[in-house]
N, C-alpha and C positions, 0 to 999 in steps of 0.2 A: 727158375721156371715160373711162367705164370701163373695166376691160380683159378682156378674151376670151379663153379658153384651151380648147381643146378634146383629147382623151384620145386615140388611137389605141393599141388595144392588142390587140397579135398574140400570139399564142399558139402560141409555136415552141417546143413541146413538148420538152425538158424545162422549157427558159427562156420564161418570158413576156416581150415587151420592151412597153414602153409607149412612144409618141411624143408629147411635146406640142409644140402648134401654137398660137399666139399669145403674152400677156404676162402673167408670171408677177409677182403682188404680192402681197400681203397675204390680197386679197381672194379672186383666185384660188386661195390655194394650197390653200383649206379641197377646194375641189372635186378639186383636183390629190390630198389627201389621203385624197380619199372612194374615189378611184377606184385608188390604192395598195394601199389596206386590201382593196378586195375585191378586187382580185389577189392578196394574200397569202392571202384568205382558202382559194382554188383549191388551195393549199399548193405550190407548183412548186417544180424546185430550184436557182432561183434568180431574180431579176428585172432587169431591165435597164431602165435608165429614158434614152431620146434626146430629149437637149436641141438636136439641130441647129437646129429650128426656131423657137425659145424667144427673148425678148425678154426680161430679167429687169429690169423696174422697180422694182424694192427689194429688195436685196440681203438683208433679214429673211426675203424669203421662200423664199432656197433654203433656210435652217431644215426644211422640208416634210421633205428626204430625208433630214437625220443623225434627223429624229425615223423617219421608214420602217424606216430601217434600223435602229436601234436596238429598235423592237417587232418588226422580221423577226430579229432577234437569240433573244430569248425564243420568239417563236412568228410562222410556221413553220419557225423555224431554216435561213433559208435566205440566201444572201450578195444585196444589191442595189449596183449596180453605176449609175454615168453615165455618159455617152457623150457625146459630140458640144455639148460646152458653147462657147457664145457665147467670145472674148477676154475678154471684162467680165467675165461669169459664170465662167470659167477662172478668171481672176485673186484673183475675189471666193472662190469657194470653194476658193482653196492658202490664202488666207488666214484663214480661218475656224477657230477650232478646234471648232466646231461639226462641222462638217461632213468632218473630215478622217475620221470613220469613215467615210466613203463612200470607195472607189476611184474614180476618174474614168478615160476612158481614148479614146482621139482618136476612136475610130469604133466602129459597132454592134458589127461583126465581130470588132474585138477586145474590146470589154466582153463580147461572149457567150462569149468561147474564158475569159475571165479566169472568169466567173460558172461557165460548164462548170466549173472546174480548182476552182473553191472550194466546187463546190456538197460538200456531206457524205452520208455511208452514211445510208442511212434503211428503214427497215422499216415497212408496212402493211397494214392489217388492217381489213374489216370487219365488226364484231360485231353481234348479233342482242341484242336487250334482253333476255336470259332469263339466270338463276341461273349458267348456266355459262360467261355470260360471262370472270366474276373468274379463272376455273381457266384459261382460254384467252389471258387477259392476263399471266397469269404464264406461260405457255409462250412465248408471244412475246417477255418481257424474257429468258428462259432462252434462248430460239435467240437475240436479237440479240446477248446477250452473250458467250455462246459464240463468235458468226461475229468478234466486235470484240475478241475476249480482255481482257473487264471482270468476270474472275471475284469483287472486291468489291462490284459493283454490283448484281449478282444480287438479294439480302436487301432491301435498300432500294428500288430500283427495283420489284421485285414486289409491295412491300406497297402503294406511292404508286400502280403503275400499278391493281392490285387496287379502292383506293378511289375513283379517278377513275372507273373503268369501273362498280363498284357503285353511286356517286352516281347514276349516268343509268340505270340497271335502277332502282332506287329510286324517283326523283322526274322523270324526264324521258318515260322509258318507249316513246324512241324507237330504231331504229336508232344505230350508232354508227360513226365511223372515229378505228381507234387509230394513231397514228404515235410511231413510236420514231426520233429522229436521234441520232448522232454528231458534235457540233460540240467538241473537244475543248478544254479539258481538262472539259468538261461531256458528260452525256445527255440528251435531252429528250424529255419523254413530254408526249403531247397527246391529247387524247378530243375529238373534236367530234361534239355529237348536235344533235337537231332542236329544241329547244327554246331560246327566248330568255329564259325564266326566268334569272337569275342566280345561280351559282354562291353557295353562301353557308356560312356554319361553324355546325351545330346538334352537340344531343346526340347522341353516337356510341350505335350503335344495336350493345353486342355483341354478340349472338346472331346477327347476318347477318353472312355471308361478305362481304369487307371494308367492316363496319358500325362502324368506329372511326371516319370523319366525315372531313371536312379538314382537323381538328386534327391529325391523325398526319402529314398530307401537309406542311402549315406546319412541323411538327418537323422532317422525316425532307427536305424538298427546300431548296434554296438560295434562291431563287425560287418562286415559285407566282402563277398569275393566271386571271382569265377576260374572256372579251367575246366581244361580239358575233360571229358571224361566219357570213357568209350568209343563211341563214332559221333558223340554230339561233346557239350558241353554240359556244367552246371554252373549254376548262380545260387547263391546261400547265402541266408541272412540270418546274424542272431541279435534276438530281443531279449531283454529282464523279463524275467518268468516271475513274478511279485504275485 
């Protein structure tokens, strides 16, 4: 017989915790992962996943959470945490090297207090799709760096965050929300606008205020990606936090 797995997901503001209920396999874990992503997509500062409930018939599928975590890593740069794991599941995931980027930890109450304590400084902002966006993105990487004392980060940071936010005044021409976090020894810059068009690399456009393209951002960040998220998209960029 198939198996079942159903999502409960609270929203304890800062932390989102999610609960699932029934059997975790293969099959379910895609929906387990559907329902991850668009938690993360909320951006919280942190997410909490309880397994007390959980039945895990194939040990492949706790996979779901080192992959969670690892794109909560890039973007929303926020720590996710388990809780309340089966003995089997316990056992399964100390052994995994998959999976040891996840913390696990005996009960909700303490995976939120750990989530609390890991969650990172974070700054946000959100922008109007007009020309002075760019000038107000570089004010934002100037106050966060200042508050975080990343006075090399300033330069690079401004011009990545400049051309994420000019791409969406550009070609998206929606609203925006900028977030800036401190996960160290990195920074990460995120624009989410309303559009599900995909982020993409064209000719840099010099004559507009940051009209160098996402070739500059590919140079100048460690990382860089986009996807889906919500009813628009994100684009995220991480830099050396020195």
């Amino acid at each position: 017989m198939p198996s079942r797995i159903t999502c409960e997901v609270r929203d304890w503001s800062p932390v989102t915790v999610v609960r699932l209920h029934g059997g975790l396999d293969l099959g379910t874990m895609r929906s387990v992962h559907t329902v991850l992503d668009r938690c993360l997509s909320t951006q919280p500062d942190a997410l909490v996943v309880d397994l007390a409930d959980v039945t895990v018939r194939d040990r492949l599928a706790l996979s779901v959470f080192a992959a969670t975590a690892r794109q909560a890593a890039d973007w929303p740069g926020v720590p996710v945490v388990l809780c309340a794991p089966p003995p089997d599941a316990a056992a399964w995931l100390a052994e995994s090297t998959a999976c040891r980027v996840v913390p696990v930890r005996r009960d909700c109450a303490e995976a939120t207090r750990v989530a609390n304590a890991a969650a990172a400084p974070r700054l946000r902002a959100r922008l109007e799709p007009v020309a002075e966006a760019c000038r107000r993105a570089r004010e934002l990487v100037g106050d966060a760096c200042t508050r975080w004392n990343l006075p090399e980060a300033v330069g690079p940071a401004s011009l990545v965050l400049s051309e994420l936010v000019g791409n969406v005044v550009r070609h998206a021409g929606t609203p925006m929300q900028v977030t800036l976090t401190l996960r160290r020894p990195y920074l990460q810059l995120a624009v989410l606008d309303g559009s599900r068009v995909a982020a993409r690399m064209t000719s840099p456009d010099l004559r507009a205020e940051g009209g160098r393209g996402l070739m500059l951002v590919r140079e100048l960040a460690q990382r860089w990606g986009s996807m889906p998220a919500g009813d628009g998209k994100v684009v995220w960029a991480v830099l050396p936090a020195n």
